[in-house]
C-alpha positions in Angstrom: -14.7 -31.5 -0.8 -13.9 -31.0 -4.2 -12.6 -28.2 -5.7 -15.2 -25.3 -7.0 -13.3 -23.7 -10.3 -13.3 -20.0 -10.2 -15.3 -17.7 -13.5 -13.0 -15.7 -15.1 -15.5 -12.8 -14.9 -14.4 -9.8 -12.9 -17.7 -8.2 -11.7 -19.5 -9.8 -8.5 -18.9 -12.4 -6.1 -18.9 -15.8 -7.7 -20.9 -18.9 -6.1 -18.0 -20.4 -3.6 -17.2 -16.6 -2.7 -20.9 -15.8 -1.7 -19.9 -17.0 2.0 -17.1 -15.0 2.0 -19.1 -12.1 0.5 -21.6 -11.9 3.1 -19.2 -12.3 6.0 -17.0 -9.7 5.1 -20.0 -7.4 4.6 -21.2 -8.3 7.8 -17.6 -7.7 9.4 -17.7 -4.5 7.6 -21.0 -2.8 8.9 -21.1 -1.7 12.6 -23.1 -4.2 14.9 -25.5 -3.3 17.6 -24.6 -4.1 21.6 -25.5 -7.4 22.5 -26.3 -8.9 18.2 -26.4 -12.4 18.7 -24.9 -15.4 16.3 -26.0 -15.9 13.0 -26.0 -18.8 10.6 -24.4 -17.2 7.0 -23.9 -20.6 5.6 -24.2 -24.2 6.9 -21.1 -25.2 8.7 -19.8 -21.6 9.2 -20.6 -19.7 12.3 -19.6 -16.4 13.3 -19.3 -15.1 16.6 -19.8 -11.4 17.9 -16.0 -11.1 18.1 -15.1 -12.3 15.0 -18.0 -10.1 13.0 -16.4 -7.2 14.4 -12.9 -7.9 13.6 -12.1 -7.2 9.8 -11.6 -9.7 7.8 -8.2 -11.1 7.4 -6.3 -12.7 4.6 -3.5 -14.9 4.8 -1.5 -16.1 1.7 1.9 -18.2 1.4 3.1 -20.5 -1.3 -0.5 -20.4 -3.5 -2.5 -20.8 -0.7 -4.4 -18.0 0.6 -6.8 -18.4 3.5 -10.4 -16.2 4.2 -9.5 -16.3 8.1 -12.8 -15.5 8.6 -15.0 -17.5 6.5 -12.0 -20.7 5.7 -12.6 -20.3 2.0 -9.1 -21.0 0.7 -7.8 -19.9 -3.1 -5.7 -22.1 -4.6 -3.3 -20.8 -6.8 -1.9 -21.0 -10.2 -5.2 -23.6 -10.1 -7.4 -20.7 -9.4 -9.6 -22.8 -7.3 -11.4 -22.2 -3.5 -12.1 -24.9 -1.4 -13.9 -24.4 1.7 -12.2 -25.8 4.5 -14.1 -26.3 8.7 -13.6 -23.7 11.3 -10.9 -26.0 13.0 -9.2 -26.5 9.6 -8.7 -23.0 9.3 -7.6 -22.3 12.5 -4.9 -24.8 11.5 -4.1 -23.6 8.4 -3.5 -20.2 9.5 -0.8 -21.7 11.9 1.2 -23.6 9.0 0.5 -20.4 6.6 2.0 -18.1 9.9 5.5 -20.3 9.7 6.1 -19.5 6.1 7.2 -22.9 5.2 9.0 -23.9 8.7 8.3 -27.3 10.1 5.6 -27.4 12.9 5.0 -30.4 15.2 1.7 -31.0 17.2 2.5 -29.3 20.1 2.9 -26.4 18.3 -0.2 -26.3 16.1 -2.3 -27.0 19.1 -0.3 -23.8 21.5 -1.2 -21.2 18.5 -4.7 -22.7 18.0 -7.6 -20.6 20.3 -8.9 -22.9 23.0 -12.4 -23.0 21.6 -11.0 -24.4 18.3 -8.4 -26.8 19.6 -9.1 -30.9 19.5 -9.6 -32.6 22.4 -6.6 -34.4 22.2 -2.4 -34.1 20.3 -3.3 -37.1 17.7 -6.3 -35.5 16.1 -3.9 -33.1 15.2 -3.0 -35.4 12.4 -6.7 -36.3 11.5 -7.3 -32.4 10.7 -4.1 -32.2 8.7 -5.2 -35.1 6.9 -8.7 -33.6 5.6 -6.8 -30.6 4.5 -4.4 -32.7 2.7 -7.4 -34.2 1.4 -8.5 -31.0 0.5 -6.0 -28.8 -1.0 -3.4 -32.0 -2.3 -0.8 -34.0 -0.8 1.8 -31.6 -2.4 0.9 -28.7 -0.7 1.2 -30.0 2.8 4.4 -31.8 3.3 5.2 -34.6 6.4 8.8 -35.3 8.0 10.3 -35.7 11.0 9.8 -32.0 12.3 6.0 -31.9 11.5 3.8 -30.0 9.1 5.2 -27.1 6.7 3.3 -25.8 3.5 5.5 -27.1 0.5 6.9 -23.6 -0.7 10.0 -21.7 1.2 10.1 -19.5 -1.2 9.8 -15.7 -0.9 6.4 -14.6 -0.8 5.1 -13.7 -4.8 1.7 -11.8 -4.8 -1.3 -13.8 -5.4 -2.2 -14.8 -8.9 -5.4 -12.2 -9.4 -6.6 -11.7 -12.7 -8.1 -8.0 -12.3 -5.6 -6.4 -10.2 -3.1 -3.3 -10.6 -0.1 -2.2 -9.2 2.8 -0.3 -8.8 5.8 -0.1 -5.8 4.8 -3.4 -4.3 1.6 -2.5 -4.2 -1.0 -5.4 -5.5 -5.1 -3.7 -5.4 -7.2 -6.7 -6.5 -10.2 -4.6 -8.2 -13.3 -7.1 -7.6 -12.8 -8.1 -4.2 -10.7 -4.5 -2.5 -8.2 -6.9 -1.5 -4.5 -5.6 -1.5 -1.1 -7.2 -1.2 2.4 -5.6 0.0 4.8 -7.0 -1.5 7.3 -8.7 1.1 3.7 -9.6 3.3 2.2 -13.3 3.6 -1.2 -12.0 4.2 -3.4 -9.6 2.2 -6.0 -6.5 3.6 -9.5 -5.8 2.9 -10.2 -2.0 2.7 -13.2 -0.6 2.8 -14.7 1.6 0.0 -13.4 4.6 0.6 -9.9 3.4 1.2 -9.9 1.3 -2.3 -11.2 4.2 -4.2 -8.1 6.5 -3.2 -5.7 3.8 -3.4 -6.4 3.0 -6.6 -6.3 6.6 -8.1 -3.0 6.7 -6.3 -2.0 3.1 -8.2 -3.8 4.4 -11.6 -1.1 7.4 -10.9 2.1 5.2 -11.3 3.8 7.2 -8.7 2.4 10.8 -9.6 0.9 12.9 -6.9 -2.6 13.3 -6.8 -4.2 16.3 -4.6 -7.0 16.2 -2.7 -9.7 17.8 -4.9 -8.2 15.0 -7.3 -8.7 12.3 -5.0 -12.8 13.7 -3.9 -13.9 14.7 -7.5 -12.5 10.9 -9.0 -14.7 9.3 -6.5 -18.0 8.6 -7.1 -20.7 11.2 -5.6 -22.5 8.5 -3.4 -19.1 7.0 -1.5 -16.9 9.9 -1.1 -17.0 12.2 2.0 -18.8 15.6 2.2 -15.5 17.5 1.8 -12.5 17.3 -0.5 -10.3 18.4 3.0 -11.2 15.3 4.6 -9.4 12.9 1.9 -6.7 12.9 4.1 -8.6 11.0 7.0 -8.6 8.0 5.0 -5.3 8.7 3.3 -4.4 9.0 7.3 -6.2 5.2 7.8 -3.9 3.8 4.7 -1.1 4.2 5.7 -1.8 2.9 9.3 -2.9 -0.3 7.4 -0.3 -0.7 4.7 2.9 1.2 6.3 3.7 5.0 6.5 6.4 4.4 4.3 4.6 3.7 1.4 2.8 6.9 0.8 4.4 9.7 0.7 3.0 13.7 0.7 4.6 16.1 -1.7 4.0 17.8 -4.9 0.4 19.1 -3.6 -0.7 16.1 -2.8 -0.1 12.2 -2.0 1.7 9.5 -4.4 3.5 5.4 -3.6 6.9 5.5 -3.0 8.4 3.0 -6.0 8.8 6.3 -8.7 11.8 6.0 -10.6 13.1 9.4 -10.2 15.6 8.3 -7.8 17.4 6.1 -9.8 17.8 9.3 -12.6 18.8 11.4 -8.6 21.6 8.9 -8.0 22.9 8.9 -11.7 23.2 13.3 -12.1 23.5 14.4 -8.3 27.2 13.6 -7.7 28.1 17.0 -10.2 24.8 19.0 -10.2 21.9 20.0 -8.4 19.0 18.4 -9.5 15.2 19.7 -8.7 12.2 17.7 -9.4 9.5 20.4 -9.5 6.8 17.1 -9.3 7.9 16.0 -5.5 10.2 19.6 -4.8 12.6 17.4 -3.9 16.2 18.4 -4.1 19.5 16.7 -4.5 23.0 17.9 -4.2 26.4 17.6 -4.8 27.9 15.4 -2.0 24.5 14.9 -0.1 23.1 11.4 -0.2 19.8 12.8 1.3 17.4 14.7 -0.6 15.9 17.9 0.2 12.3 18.8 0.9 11.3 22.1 0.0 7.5 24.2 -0.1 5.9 25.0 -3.1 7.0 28.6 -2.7 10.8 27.5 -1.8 10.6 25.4 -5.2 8.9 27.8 -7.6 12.2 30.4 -6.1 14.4 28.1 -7.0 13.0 27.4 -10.2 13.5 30.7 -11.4 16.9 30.4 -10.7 17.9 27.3 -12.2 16.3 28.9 -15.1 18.4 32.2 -14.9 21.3 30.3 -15.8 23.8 32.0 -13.6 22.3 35.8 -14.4 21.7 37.7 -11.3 17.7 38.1 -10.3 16.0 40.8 -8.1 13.2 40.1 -5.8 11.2 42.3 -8.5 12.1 39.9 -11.3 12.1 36.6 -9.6 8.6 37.8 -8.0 7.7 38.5 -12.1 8.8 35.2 -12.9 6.7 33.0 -10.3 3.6 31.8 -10.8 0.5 32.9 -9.7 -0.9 29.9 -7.4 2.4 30.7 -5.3 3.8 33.8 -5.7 4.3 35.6 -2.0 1.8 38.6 -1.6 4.6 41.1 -2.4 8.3 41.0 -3.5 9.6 42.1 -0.6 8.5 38.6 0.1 10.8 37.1 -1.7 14.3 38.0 0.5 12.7 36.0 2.8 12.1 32.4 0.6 15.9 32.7 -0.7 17.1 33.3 2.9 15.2 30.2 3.8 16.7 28.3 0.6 20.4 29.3 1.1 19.7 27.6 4.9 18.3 24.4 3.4 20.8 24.1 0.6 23.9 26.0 1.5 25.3 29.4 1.1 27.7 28.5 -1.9 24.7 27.0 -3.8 23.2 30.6 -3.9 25.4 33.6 -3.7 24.0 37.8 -3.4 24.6 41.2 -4.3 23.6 43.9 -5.0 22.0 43.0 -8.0 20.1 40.2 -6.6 20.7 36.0 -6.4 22.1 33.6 -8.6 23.2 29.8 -8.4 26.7 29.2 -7.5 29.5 27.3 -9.6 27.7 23.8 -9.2 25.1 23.5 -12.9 21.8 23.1 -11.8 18.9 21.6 -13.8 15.7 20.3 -13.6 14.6 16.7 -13.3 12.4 15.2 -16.3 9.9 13.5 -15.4 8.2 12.8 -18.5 9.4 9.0 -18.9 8.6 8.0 -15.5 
Protein backbone atom coordinates (compact mmCIF):
# COMPACT_ATOMS: atom_id res chain seq x y z
CA UNK A 1 0.00 0.00 0.00
CA UNK A 2 1.36 3.09 -0.98
CA UNK A 3 1.92 5.79 1.09
CA UNK A 4 -1.12 8.47 1.65
CA UNK A 5 0.84 12.14 2.08
CA UNK A 6 -0.38 13.96 5.02
CA UNK A 7 -2.20 18.06 4.48
CA UNK A 8 -0.41 20.43 6.11
CA UNK A 9 -3.71 21.83 7.54
CA UNK A 10 -4.07 21.72 11.29
CA UNK A 11 -7.94 21.62 11.78
CA UNK A 12 -9.76 18.09 11.33
CA UNK A 13 -8.92 14.67 10.66
CA UNK A 14 -7.43 14.25 7.28
CA UNK A 15 -8.62 11.21 4.84
CA UNK A 16 -6.05 8.29 6.04
CA UNK A 17 -6.81 9.54 9.73
CA UNK A 18 -10.67 9.15 9.37
CA UNK A 19 -10.15 5.43 10.61
CA UNK A 20 -8.23 6.38 13.31
CA UNK A 21 -10.67 9.21 14.04
CA UNK A 22 -13.69 7.17 14.43
CA UNK A 23 -11.98 4.46 16.54
CA UNK A 24 -10.55 6.58 18.94
CA UNK A 25 -14.01 8.31 19.36
CA UNK A 26 -15.54 5.10 19.68
CA UNK A 27 -12.82 3.97 22.35
CA UNK A 28 -13.51 7.24 24.02
CA UNK A 29 -17.36 7.05 24.60
CA UNK A 30 -18.64 4.54 27.18
CA UNK A 31 -20.16 1.37 25.57
CA UNK A 32 -23.31 -0.44 26.67
CA UNK A 33 -23.17 -4.26 28.28
CA UNK A 34 -23.04 -6.77 25.77
CA UNK A 35 -22.33 -3.87 22.16
CA UNK A 36 -21.41 -6.24 19.66
CA UNK A 37 -18.49 -5.81 16.75
CA UNK A 38 -18.65 -3.22 14.33
CA UNK A 39 -17.14 -2.68 10.93
CA UNK A 40 -15.43 1.10 11.06
CA UNK A 41 -13.52 0.51 7.88
CA UNK A 42 -12.90 -2.48 5.64
CA UNK A 43 -10.17 -4.63 6.98
CA UNK A 44 -10.20 -3.18 10.51
CA UNK A 45 -12.28 -4.79 13.20
CA UNK A 46 -12.65 -3.85 16.66
CA UNK A 47 -13.59 -5.93 19.34
CA UNK A 48 -15.45 -5.08 22.65
CA UNK A 49 -12.20 -5.25 24.49
CA UNK A 50 -10.27 -3.26 22.46
CA UNK A 51 -13.20 -0.33 22.00
CA UNK A 52 -12.98 0.02 25.67
CA UNK A 53 -9.34 0.30 26.12
CA UNK A 54 -8.00 3.81 25.11
CA UNK A 55 -6.29 4.23 22.36
CA UNK A 56 -2.61 3.70 22.50
CA UNK A 57 0.32 5.21 20.60
CA UNK A 58 3.57 3.79 20.09
CA UNK A 59 6.54 5.77 18.45
CA UNK A 60 10.39 4.81 18.01
CA UNK A 61 12.79 5.84 15.38
CA UNK A 62 9.95 7.86 12.98
CA UNK A 63 7.64 5.32 13.25
CA UNK A 64 4.73 5.71 15.28
CA UNK A 65 1.94 3.07 15.41
CA UNK A 66 -2.22 3.70 16.06
CA UNK A 67 -2.23 0.32 18.21
CA UNK A 68 -5.62 0.46 17.83
CA UNK A 69 -6.57 1.20 14.35
CA UNK A 70 -2.58 0.17 12.64
CA UNK A 71 -2.38 3.49 10.94
CA UNK A 72 1.36 4.13 11.15
CA UNK A 73 3.00 7.92 10.72
CA UNK A 74 6.01 7.95 9.11
CA UNK A 75 8.27 10.52 9.96
CA UNK A 76 10.39 13.26 8.72
CA UNK A 77 8.23 11.86 5.45
CA UNK A 78 5.05 12.86 7.18
CA UNK A 79 3.25 9.98 5.65
CA UNK A 80 0.53 7.06 7.25
CA UNK A 81 0.33 3.97 5.90
CA UNK A 82 -2.18 1.61 7.00
CA UNK A 83 -0.83 -1.60 8.01
CA UNK A 84 -3.32 -5.34 8.85
CA UNK A 85 -4.34 -6.20 12.32
CA UNK A 86 -1.44 -8.93 12.46
CA UNK A 87 1.04 -6.32 11.04
CA UNK A 88 0.40 -4.20 13.82
CA UNK A 89 0.50 -6.56 16.40
CA UNK A 90 3.96 -7.10 15.00
CA UNK A 91 5.04 -3.89 14.79
CA UNK A 92 4.23 -3.04 18.20
CA UNK A 93 6.67 -5.85 19.29
CA UNK A 94 9.70 -4.48 17.20
CA UNK A 95 8.61 -0.75 18.26
CA UNK A 96 8.53 -2.29 22.23
CA UNK A 97 12.47 -3.45 21.77
CA UNK A 98 13.63 0.06 20.91
CA UNK A 99 15.93 -1.04 18.28
CA UNK A 100 17.10 -4.56 19.89
CA UNK A 101 17.21 -7.52 17.63
CA UNK A 102 14.14 -9.88 17.80
CA UNK A 103 14.04 -13.43 16.40
CA UNK A 104 10.77 -15.36 15.48
CA UNK A 105 10.29 -16.89 18.60
CA UNK A 106 10.16 -13.88 20.11
CA UNK A 107 7.74 -11.92 17.90
CA UNK A 108 5.34 -14.74 17.99
CA UNK A 109 5.64 -15.16 22.47
CA UNK A 110 4.67 -11.19 22.65
CA UNK A 111 2.01 -11.54 19.91
CA UNK A 112 -1.91 -12.28 21.46
CA UNK A 113 -2.90 -15.73 20.43
CA UNK A 114 -5.81 -14.54 18.33
CA UNK A 115 -3.26 -12.49 16.22
CA UNK A 116 -0.42 -14.99 16.00
CA UNK A 117 0.27 -17.01 12.45
CA UNK A 118 -0.25 -20.37 12.30
CA UNK A 119 3.14 -21.24 11.95
CA UNK A 120 7.28 -19.55 13.01
CA UNK A 121 8.08 -18.93 9.05
CA UNK A 122 5.15 -16.70 8.33
CA UNK A 123 6.73 -14.66 10.72
CA UNK A 124 8.96 -13.55 7.97
CA UNK A 125 6.09 -13.15 5.34
CA UNK A 126 4.48 -10.41 7.72
CA UNK A 127 7.74 -8.74 8.18
CA UNK A 128 8.12 -8.66 4.69
CA UNK A 129 4.74 -6.71 3.81
CA UNK A 130 5.74 -4.22 6.39
CA UNK A 131 9.05 -3.86 4.83
CA UNK A 132 7.05 -3.50 1.79
CA UNK A 133 5.23 -0.96 3.49
CA UNK A 134 7.11 1.41 5.47
CA UNK A 135 10.85 0.73 3.36
CA UNK A 136 13.51 -1.66 3.52
CA UNK A 137 15.48 0.89 5.66
CA UNK A 138 13.30 1.07 8.42
CA UNK A 139 13.26 -2.63 9.25
CA UNK A 140 16.60 -4.12 9.30
CA UNK A 141 17.55 -8.22 8.92
CA UNK A 142 20.74 -9.98 10.53
CA UNK A 143 21.60 -12.78 12.29
CA UNK A 144 19.64 -11.93 15.57
CA UNK A 145 16.27 -11.14 13.82
CA UNK A 146 14.23 -8.03 13.24
CA UNK A 147 15.04 -4.52 14.92
CA UNK A 148 13.61 -1.03 13.60
CA UNK A 149 16.79 0.79 12.10
CA UNK A 150 17.22 3.67 14.80
CA UNK A 151 18.95 2.99 18.39
CA UNK A 152 18.87 6.20 18.99
CA UNK A 153 17.33 7.89 22.03
CA UNK A 154 13.85 8.49 21.61
CA UNK A 155 13.27 12.33 19.83
CA UNK A 156 9.53 13.50 20.01
CA UNK A 157 7.55 12.98 16.91
CA UNK A 158 7.81 15.45 14.13
CA UNK A 159 4.11 17.25 14.62
CA UNK A 160 3.62 20.37 12.91
CA UNK A 161 0.96 22.08 15.49
CA UNK A 162 2.25 21.09 18.67
CA UNK A 163 3.59 22.94 21.91
CA UNK A 164 5.68 22.32 24.69
CA UNK A 165 7.66 22.89 27.45
CA UNK A 166 9.67 20.46 30.24
CA UNK A 167 9.47 17.50 28.01
CA UNK A 168 6.22 17.85 27.48
CA UNK A 169 5.10 17.52 23.63
CA UNK A 170 0.79 18.37 23.36
CA UNK A 171 0.02 17.83 19.57
CA UNK A 172 -3.01 20.43 19.25
CA UNK A 173 -5.22 18.63 16.40
CA UNK A 174 -5.15 15.22 17.42
CA UNK A 175 -4.79 15.63 21.87
CA UNK A 176 -1.92 13.52 21.50
CA UNK A 177 1.09 14.09 23.92
CA UNK A 178 4.57 12.91 24.17
CA UNK A 179 6.98 12.67 27.45
CA UNK A 180 10.05 13.14 26.59
CA UNK A 181 12.34 9.99 27.43
CA UNK A 182 8.75 7.71 26.34
CA UNK A 183 8.55 5.51 23.05
CA UNK A 184 4.89 5.76 23.04
CA UNK A 185 2.51 8.80 23.05
CA UNK A 186 -1.16 9.30 25.08
CA UNK A 187 -4.44 10.38 23.91
CA UNK A 188 -6.29 12.57 26.47
CA UNK A 189 -9.54 13.28 26.43
CA UNK A 190 -11.01 16.83 26.33
CA UNK A 191 -10.93 17.90 29.42
CA UNK A 192 -7.42 16.71 30.17
CA UNK A 193 -5.98 18.56 26.79
CA UNK A 194 -7.67 21.71 27.65
CA UNK A 195 -5.85 22.02 31.20
CA UNK A 196 -2.69 20.68 29.93
CA UNK A 197 -2.37 23.01 27.51
CA UNK A 198 -3.09 26.16 29.62
CA UNK A 199 -0.54 24.62 31.84
CA UNK A 200 2.05 24.36 28.56
CA UNK A 201 0.69 27.90 27.15
CA UNK A 202 2.07 28.87 30.99
CA UNK A 203 5.80 28.02 30.34
CA UNK A 204 6.11 26.78 33.79
CA UNK A 205 3.85 29.48 35.59
CA UNK A 206 1.15 28.41 37.95
CA UNK A 207 -2.19 28.53 36.92
CA UNK A 208 -5.12 28.37 39.75
CA UNK A 209 -8.09 26.73 39.43
CA UNK A 210 -10.59 29.50 38.58
CA UNK A 211 -7.74 30.06 35.81
CA UNK A 212 -7.84 26.66 34.63
CA UNK A 213 -12.36 26.55 34.61
CA UNK A 214 -12.85 30.13 33.26
CA UNK A 215 -9.96 29.39 30.11
CA UNK A 216 -12.00 26.39 29.16
CA UNK A 217 -14.67 26.63 26.99
CA UNK A 218 -18.36 26.84 28.75
CA UNK A 219 -19.59 23.54 26.92
CA UNK A 220 -16.50 21.06 28.06
CA UNK A 221 -15.53 22.18 31.33
CA UNK A 222 -17.07 20.83 34.63
CA UNK A 223 -19.82 22.54 36.66
CA UNK A 224 -17.35 23.84 39.23
CA UNK A 225 -13.97 25.57 39.18
CA UNK A 226 -13.08 23.12 42.57
CA UNK A 227 -13.35 20.18 40.59
CA UNK A 228 -10.22 21.12 38.10
CA UNK A 229 -8.27 19.22 40.29
CA UNK A 230 -10.04 15.75 39.38
CA UNK A 231 -8.63 15.94 36.10
CA UNK A 232 -5.43 17.61 37.12
CA UNK A 233 -5.63 14.43 39.65
CA UNK A 234 -6.16 12.03 36.17
CA UNK A 235 -2.92 13.84 34.56
CA UNK A 236 -0.65 13.11 36.44
CA UNK A 237 -1.74 9.45 36.87
CA UNK A 238 -1.21 9.29 33.01
CA UNK A 239 1.89 11.33 32.41
CA UNK A 240 3.86 10.98 35.97
CA UNK A 241 3.33 12.78 39.30
CA UNK A 242 6.51 14.22 38.88
CA UNK A 243 5.72 16.38 36.26
CA UNK A 244 3.14 18.62 37.72
CA UNK A 245 3.76 20.23 40.54
CA UNK A 246 1.15 22.28 43.08
CA UNK A 247 2.33 25.66 44.44
CA UNK A 248 2.01 29.24 44.02
CA UNK A 249 -2.02 28.90 44.20
CA UNK A 250 -2.25 26.65 41.75
CA UNK A 251 -0.60 23.85 39.36
CA UNK A 252 2.50 24.44 36.83
CA UNK A 253 5.29 21.52 34.77
CA UNK A 254 8.23 21.07 36.44
CA UNK A 255 11.10 22.19 33.68
CA UNK A 256 11.00 26.23 35.11
CA UNK A 257 14.27 27.64 35.10
CA UNK A 258 14.32 29.02 38.48
CA UNK A 259 16.41 26.40 39.77
CA UNK A 260 19.16 26.86 37.80
CA UNK A 261 19.12 30.95 39.10
CA UNK A 262 18.48 28.64 43.01
CA UNK A 263 21.74 26.77 42.48
CA UNK A 264 23.80 29.92 41.27
CA UNK A 265 22.72 32.49 44.62
CA UNK A 266 21.73 29.88 47.41
CA UNK A 267 25.34 28.90 48.54
CA UNK A 268 25.54 32.77 50.38
CA UNK A 269 21.93 33.93 50.65
CA UNK A 270 18.49 33.04 51.11
CA UNK A 271 16.57 33.10 48.18
CA UNK A 272 12.50 33.19 48.05
CA UNK A 273 10.55 32.81 44.93
CA UNK A 274 7.22 34.40 45.91
CA UNK A 275 5.77 32.50 42.41
CA UNK A 276 6.32 28.69 43.87
CA UNK A 277 7.01 29.96 47.93
CA UNK A 278 9.80 27.95 47.55
CA UNK A 279 12.86 28.63 49.66
CA UNK A 280 16.48 27.96 49.44
CA UNK A 281 19.20 28.29 51.92
CA UNK A 282 22.59 28.59 52.77
CA UNK A 283 24.10 25.05 52.98
CA UNK A 284 20.69 23.21 52.19
CA UNK A 285 20.48 21.44 48.84
CA UNK A 286 16.75 21.02 49.30
CA UNK A 287 14.31 23.70 48.93
CA UNK A 288 11.71 24.74 51.19
CA UNK A 289 8.00 24.66 50.81
CA UNK A 290 6.16 27.23 52.58
CA UNK A 291 2.06 28.51 52.70
CA UNK A 292 1.01 31.46 51.25
CA UNK A 293 0.68 33.05 54.71
CA UNK A 294 4.39 31.61 55.81
CA UNK A 295 5.66 33.38 52.37
CA UNK A 296 3.85 36.72 52.45
CA UNK A 297 5.73 36.79 56.49
CA UNK A 298 8.64 36.28 55.12
CA UNK A 299 8.34 38.58 52.52
CA UNK A 300 7.99 41.41 54.74
CA UNK A 301 11.02 40.54 56.16
CA UNK A 302 13.34 40.15 53.40
CA UNK A 303 11.98 43.50 52.69
CA UNK A 304 12.77 45.00 56.12
CA UNK A 305 16.27 44.75 55.34
CA UNK A 306 17.50 43.72 58.81
CA UNK A 307 15.11 46.46 60.74
CA UNK A 308 13.18 44.80 63.45
CA UNK A 309 9.18 44.33 62.72
CA UNK A 310 6.24 43.88 65.25
CA UNK A 311 3.37 41.63 64.65
CA UNK A 312 1.49 45.14 64.25
CA UNK A 313 3.66 46.21 61.44
CA UNK A 314 4.38 43.08 59.65
CA UNK A 315 0.38 42.35 60.01
CA UNK A 316 0.28 46.29 58.22
CA UNK A 317 2.59 45.10 55.65
CA UNK A 318 0.73 41.86 54.37
CA UNK A 319 -1.62 41.70 51.96
CA UNK A 320 -5.02 41.37 52.10
CA UNK A 321 -5.84 37.85 50.30
CA UNK A 322 -3.61 36.41 53.24
CA UNK A 323 -3.23 38.45 56.06
CA UNK A 324 -4.17 36.27 59.44
CA UNK A 325 -7.53 37.50 60.95
CA UNK A 326 -5.66 39.48 63.64
CA UNK A 327 -1.91 40.25 64.54
CA UNK A 328 -1.74 38.33 67.29
CA UNK A 329 -1.81 35.95 64.46
CA UNK A 330 1.27 36.62 63.32
CA UNK A 331 3.70 35.15 66.43
CA UNK A 332 2.31 32.20 65.36
CA UNK A 333 3.38 32.20 61.24
CA UNK A 334 7.09 33.37 62.39
CA UNK A 335 7.21 30.60 65.02
CA UNK A 336 6.29 28.21 62.27
CA UNK A 337 8.95 29.90 59.87
CA UNK A 338 11.93 29.97 62.37
CA UNK A 339 10.96 25.80 62.56
CA UNK A 340 11.12 25.38 58.80
CA UNK A 341 14.13 27.57 58.20
CA UNK A 342 16.10 27.77 61.32
CA UNK A 343 16.38 29.84 64.36
CA UNK A 344 19.53 31.88 63.22
CA UNK A 345 17.72 32.73 59.92
CA UNK A 346 15.21 34.81 62.04
CA UNK A 347 16.19 36.18 65.43
CA UNK A 348 13.46 38.13 68.24
CA UNK A 349 13.18 40.71 70.73
CA UNK A 350 11.52 42.80 72.14
CA UNK A 351 11.02 44.84 69.33
CA UNK A 352 9.88 42.26 67.04
CA UNK A 353 11.74 39.78 64.10
CA UNK A 354 14.29 40.39 61.70
CA UNK A 355 16.47 38.20 59.28
CA UNK A 356 19.72 37.00 60.62
CA UNK A 357 23.32 37.74 59.29
CA UNK A 358 22.74 35.59 56.00
CA UNK A 359 21.35 38.55 52.96
CA UNK A 360 18.13 37.53 51.84
CA UNK A 361 16.43 38.45 48.57
CA UNK A 362 13.87 37.69 46.43
CA UNK A 363 13.96 35.50 43.26
CA UNK A 364 13.13 37.32 39.84
CA UNK A 365 11.17 35.68 37.90
CA UNK A 366 10.52 38.01 35.23
CA UNK A 367 12.96 36.28 32.56
CA UNK A 368 11.78 32.93 33.04
Amino acid sequence: MKGLPLSSQAAGWRTADRAAGRAAAIADRPKAAGEGVRQFRSGVRMSERDRLTSTRFLAYGGVELNASTGLVRLYPEMHAVLLSSQQAEVLAVLIDRAGNPCCREEIAAAMPKSSRPPTMAQIGVVIANIRNKLGAHRVLTGAGGWWLGASDAPCPPAWPDAISFGGLHLDLPRRRVWVSGRRSTIRLGWQEYLVLRELIEAQGMPRGRNEIWHAMPAGARRARPSQVGEIVYRLRQRLGQELIITGGGGWRLAGRIEDEAFSAGASDAILLDPTTRRVALPGRGTRVCLSAQEAATLRVLIEARGVPLSSTEVFASTPAAVRPKSALAISRIVFRLRQKLGPDHIRSSRQGWWLGTAPARLLDTSCC
